[in-house]
C-alpha positions as CSV (number, residue, x, y, z in Angstrom):
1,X,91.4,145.9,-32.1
2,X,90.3,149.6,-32.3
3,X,86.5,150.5,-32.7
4,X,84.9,148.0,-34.7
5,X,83.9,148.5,-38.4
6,X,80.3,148.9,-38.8
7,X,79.3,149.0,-35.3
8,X,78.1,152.2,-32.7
9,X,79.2,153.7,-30.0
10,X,76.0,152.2,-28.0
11,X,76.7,148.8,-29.4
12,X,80.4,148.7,-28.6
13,X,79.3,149.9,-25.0
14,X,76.6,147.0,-25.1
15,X,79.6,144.7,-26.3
16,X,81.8,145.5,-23.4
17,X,79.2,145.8,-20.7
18,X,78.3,142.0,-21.7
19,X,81.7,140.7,-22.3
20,X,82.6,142.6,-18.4
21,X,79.8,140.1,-16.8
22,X,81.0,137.5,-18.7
23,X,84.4,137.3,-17.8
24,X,83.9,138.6,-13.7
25,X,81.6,135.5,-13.6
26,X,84.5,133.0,-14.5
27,X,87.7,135.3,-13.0
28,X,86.0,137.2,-10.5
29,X,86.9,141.0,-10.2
30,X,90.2,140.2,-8.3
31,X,91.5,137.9,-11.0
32,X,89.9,140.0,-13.9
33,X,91.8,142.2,-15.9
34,X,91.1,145.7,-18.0
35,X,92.8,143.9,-20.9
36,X,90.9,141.3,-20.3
37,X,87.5,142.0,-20.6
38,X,88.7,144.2,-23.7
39,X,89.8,141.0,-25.4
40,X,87.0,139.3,-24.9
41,X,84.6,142.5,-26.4
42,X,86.9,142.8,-29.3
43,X,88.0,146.2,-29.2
44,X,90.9,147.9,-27.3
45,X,92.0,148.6,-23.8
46,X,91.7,152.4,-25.5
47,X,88.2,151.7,-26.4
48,X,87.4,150.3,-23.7
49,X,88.6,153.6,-21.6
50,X,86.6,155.3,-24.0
51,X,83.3,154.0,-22.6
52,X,84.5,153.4,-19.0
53,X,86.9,155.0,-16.7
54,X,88.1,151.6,-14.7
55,X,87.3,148.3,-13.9
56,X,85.2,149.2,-11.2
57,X,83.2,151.4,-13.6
58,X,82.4,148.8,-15.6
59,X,81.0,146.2,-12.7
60,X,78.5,148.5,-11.3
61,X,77.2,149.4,-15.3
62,X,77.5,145.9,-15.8
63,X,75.6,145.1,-12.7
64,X,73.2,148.4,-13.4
65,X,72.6,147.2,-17.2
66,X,71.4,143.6,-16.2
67,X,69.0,144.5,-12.9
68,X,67.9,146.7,-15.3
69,X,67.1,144.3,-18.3
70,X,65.6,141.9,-15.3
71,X,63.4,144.5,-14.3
72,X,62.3,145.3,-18.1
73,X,61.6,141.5,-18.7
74,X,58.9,141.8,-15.7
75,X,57.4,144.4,-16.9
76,X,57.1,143.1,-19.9
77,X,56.0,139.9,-18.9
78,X,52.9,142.1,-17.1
79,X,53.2,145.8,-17.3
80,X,49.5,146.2,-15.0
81,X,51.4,144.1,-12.2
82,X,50.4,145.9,-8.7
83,X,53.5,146.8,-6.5
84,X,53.0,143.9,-4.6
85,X,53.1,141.4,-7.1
86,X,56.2,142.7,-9.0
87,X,57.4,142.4,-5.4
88,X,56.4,138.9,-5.0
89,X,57.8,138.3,-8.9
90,X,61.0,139.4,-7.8
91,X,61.0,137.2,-4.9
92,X,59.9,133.9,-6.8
93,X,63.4,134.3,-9.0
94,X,65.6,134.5,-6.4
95,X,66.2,130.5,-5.9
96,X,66.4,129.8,-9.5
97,X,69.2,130.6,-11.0
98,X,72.6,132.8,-9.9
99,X,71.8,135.5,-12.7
100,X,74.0,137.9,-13.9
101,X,72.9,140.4,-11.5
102,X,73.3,138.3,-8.5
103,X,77.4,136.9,-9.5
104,X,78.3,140.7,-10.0
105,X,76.0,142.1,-6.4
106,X,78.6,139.6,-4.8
107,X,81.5,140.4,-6.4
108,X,81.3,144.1,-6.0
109,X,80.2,143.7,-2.3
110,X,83.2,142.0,-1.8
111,X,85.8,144.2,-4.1
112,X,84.1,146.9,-1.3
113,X,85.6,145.3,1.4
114,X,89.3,145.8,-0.3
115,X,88.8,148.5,-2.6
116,X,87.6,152.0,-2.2
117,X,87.4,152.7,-5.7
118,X,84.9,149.4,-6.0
119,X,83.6,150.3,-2.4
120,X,81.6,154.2,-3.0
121,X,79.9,153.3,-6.4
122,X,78.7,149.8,-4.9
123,X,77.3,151.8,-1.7
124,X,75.8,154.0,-4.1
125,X,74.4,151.1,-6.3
126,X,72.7,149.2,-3.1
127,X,71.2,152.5,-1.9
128,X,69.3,152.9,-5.5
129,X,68.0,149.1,-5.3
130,X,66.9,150.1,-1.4
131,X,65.4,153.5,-2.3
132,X,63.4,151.3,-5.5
133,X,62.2,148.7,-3.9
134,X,61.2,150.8,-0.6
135,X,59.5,152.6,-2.8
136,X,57.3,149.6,-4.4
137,X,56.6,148.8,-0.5
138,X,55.1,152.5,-0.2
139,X,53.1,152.2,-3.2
140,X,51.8,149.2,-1.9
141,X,51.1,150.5,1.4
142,X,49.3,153.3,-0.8
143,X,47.2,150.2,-2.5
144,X,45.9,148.7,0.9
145,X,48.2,145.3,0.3
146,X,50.8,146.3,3.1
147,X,50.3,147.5,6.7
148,X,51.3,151.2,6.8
149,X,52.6,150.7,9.6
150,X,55.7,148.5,8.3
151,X,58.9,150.5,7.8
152,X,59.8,150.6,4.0
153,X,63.3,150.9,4.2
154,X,63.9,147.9,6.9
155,X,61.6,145.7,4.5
156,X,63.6,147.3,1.1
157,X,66.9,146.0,3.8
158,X,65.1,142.5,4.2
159,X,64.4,141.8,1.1
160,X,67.8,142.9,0.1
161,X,69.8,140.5,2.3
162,X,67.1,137.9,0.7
163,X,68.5,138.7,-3.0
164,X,72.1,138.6,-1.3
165,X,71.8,135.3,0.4
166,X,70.0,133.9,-3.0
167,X,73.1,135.0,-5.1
168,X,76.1,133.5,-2.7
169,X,73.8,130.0,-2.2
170,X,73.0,129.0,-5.6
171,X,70.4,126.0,-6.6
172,X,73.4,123.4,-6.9
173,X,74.4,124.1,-3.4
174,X,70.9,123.8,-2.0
175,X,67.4,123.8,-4.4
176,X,64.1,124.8,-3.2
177,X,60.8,123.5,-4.9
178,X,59.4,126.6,-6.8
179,X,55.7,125.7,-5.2
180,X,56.5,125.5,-1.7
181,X,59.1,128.7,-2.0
182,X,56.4,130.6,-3.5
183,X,54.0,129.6,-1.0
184,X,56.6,130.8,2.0
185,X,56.5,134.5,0.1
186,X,53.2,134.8,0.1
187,X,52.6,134.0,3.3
188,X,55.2,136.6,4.1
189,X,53.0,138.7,2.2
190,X,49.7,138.1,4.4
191,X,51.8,138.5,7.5
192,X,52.2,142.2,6.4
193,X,48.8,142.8,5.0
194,X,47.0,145.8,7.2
195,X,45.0,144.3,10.3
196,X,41.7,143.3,9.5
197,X,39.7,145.9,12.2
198,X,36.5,144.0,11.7
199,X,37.8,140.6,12.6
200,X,40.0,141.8,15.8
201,X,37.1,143.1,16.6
202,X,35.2,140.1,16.6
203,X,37.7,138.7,18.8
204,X,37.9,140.8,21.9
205,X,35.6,139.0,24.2
């Protein structure tokens, strides 16, 4: 099982990087092996280090390649989506399903804890998701839809330990009704909208 006839470099990398989220989701990193995850791409463990330089590696760009993909199916889905909704569109997923991206968060958070080759590149993985999605609260804040007054990077942590919490309870252990969970977010929402001036106003005796 060298490099496969007939296929690239960019698909044998695809290959692996699918076949890595595949296999952590059943074994977990602890029980998974390089060899492993190689068997189950097709290729070799040579290969493999060819494209990635441990098993560590290949979590976080397996965890990078399907936020990613996640990200580009929003986008898709509406590419004219204002901050704030593609805020409140990642928020509606989070009790649906335990994704790809959610299994492998958990997993590498808790590698961290033991391993401090898993431990740096996760930091710097959950600093990127922060700094992005502090960065969809500022351009929001820059719209008019969020308070200015709201610190980015504590709502970028809140909405993290949201995603985090989603992943480790999953629907079978305790479902939400899509409606009334969507509701609760945008409520959320409106409890961060900027203060209406005019109608404080009006209230001040």
């Amino acid at each position: 099982m060298g490099r496969i006839a007939g296929v690239t470099a960019a698909e044998t990398r695809e290959r692996l990087l699918r076949a890595a989220a595949d296999v952590f989701a059943e074994r977990g990193y602890d029980g998974t092996r390089v060899a492993d995850i190689a068997a189950a791409a097709g290729v070799s463990n040579g290969a493999l280090y060819a494209h990635f330089a441990s098993k560590a590696d290949l979590l976080l760009e397996a965890l990078r390649a399907h936020a990613g993909q996640m990200l580009a199916d929003l986008l898709a889905d509406d590419p004219d989506r204002s901050a704030t909704e593609l805020l409140l569109a990642l928020g509606r997923r989070l009790p649906r399903s335990r994704d790809a991206p959610g299994y492998l968060l958990v997993e590498a958070l808790a590698a961290a804890r033991r391993d401090q080759d898993v431990a740096k590149p996760t930091r710097e993985y959950v600093g990127e998701r922060a700094d992005w999605i502090a960065g969809l609260v500022r351009a929001a804040q820059g719209d008019g839809a969020l308070d200015p007054a709201v610190s980015p990077e504590a709502l970028a942590h809140f909405c993290f330990l949201l995603a985090i919490g989603s992943a480790l309870v999953p629907p079978d252990m305790h479902a939400v009704d899509e409606a009334e969970w969507a509701a609760l977010l945008a409520r959320v929402v409106r409890g961060l909208a900027p203060a209406d001036d005019t109608t404080e106003k009006d209230r001040t005796p």
